[in-house]
C-alpha positions as CSV (number, residue, x, y, z in Angstrom):
1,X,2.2,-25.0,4.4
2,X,-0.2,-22.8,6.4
3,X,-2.0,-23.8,9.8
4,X,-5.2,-23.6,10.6
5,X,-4.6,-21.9,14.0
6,X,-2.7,-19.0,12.0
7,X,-5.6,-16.8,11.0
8,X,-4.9,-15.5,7.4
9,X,-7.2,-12.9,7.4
10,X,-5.9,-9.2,9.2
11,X,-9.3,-8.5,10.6
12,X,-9.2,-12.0,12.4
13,X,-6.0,-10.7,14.2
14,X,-6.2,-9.8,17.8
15,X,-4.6,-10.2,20.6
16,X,-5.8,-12.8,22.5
17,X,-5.0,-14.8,19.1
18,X,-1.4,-13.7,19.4
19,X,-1.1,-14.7,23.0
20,X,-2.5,-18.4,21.8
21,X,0.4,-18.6,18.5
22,X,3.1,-17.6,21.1
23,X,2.4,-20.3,23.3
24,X,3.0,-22.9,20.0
25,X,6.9,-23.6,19.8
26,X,6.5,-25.0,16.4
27,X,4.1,-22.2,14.5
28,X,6.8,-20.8,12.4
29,X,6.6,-21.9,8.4
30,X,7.1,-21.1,4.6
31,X,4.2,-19.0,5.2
32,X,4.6,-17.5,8.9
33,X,7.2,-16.0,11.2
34,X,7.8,-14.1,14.3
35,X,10.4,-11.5,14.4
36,X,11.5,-9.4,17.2
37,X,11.2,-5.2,17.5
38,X,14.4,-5.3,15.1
39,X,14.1,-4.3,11.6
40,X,17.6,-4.8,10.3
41,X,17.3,-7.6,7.4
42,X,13.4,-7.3,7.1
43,X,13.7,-6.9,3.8
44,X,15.3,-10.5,3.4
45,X,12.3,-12.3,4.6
46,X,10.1,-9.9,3.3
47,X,11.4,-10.9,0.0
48,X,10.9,-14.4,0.5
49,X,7.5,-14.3,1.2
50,X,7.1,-12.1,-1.4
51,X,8.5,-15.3,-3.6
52,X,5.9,-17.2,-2.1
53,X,2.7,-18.1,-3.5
54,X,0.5,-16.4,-1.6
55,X,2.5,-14.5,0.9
56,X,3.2,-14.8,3.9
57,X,2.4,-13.4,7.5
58,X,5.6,-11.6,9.8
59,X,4.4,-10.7,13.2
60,X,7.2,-8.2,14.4
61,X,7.5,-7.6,18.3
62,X,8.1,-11.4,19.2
63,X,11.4,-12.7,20.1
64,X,12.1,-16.6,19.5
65,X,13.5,-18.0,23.7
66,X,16.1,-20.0,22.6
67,X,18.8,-20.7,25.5
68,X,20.8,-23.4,23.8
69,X,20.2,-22.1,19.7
70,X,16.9,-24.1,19.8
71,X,13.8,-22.2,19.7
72,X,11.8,-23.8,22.9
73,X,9.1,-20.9,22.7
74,X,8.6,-17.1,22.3
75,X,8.0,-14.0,23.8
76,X,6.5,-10.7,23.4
77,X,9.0,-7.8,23.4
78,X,6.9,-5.4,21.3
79,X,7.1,-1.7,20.6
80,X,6.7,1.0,22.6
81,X,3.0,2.7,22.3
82,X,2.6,5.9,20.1
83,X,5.1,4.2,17.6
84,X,2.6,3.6,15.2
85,X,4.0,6.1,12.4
86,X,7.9,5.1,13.3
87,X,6.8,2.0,12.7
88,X,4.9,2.2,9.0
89,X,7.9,4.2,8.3
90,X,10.4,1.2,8.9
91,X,8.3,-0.9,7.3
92,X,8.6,1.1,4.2
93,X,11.8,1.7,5.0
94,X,12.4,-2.1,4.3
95,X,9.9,-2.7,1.6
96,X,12.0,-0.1,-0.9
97,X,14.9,-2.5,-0.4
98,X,13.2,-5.5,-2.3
99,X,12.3,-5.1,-6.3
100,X,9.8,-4.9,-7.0
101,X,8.3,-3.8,-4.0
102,X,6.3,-6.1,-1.8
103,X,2.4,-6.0,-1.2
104,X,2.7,-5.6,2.3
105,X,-0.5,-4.7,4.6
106,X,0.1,-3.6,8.1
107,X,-2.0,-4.4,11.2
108,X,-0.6,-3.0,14.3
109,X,-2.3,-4.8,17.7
110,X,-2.1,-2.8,20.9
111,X,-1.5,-4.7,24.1
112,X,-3.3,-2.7,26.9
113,X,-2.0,-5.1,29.8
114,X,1.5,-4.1,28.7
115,X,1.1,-1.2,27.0
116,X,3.2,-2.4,23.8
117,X,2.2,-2.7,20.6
118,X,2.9,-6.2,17.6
């Protein structure tokens, strides 16, 4: 089940739409998730969503707060600018893991406040 505030097109994506889904504590879905600046078992949710009709959307540079093992909210930890390439490169990286490969297509947002990129 998708959300309505979860824009499924990439050229809706920016950030001020990122800084309004981190502030949601219950955005994650079937169709939508937020994982941190780790890439270690991408693949794994790559292939899920890949199992899903439709896809899905992984925004990568967000790291769930959860104190107690309950998510109460997230945060942005991003990547570190001028990363672009290392980071198509650990996408693919991932993607060759899963058969047959995923359709995956990449939008990278640049924070200029905090000079980190998602």
């Amino acid at each position: 089940m998708s959300s309505p505030l979860i824009p499924m097109n990439l050229d809706e994506w920016d950030m001020p739409t990122l800084e309004k889904l981190i502030k949601l504590r219950d955005i994650e879905r079937e169709t939508f998730d937020f994982k941190g600046p780790e890439f270690e078992k991408l693949y794994e949710h790559l292939c899920a969503f890949a199992n899903y009709p439709g896809g899905g959307i992984i925004v990568l540079g967000i790291k769930p707060i959860k104190p107690k093992k309950i998510v109460i909210g997230f945060r942005k930890a991003g990547f570190r600018s001028k990363k672009e390439d290392w980071i198509r490169d650990e996408l693919n990286n991932q993607m060759a893991i899963v058969d047959p490969i995923p359709k995956v297509t990449p939008k990278i947002l640049a924070d200029e406040n905090d000079n980190r990129l998602y």
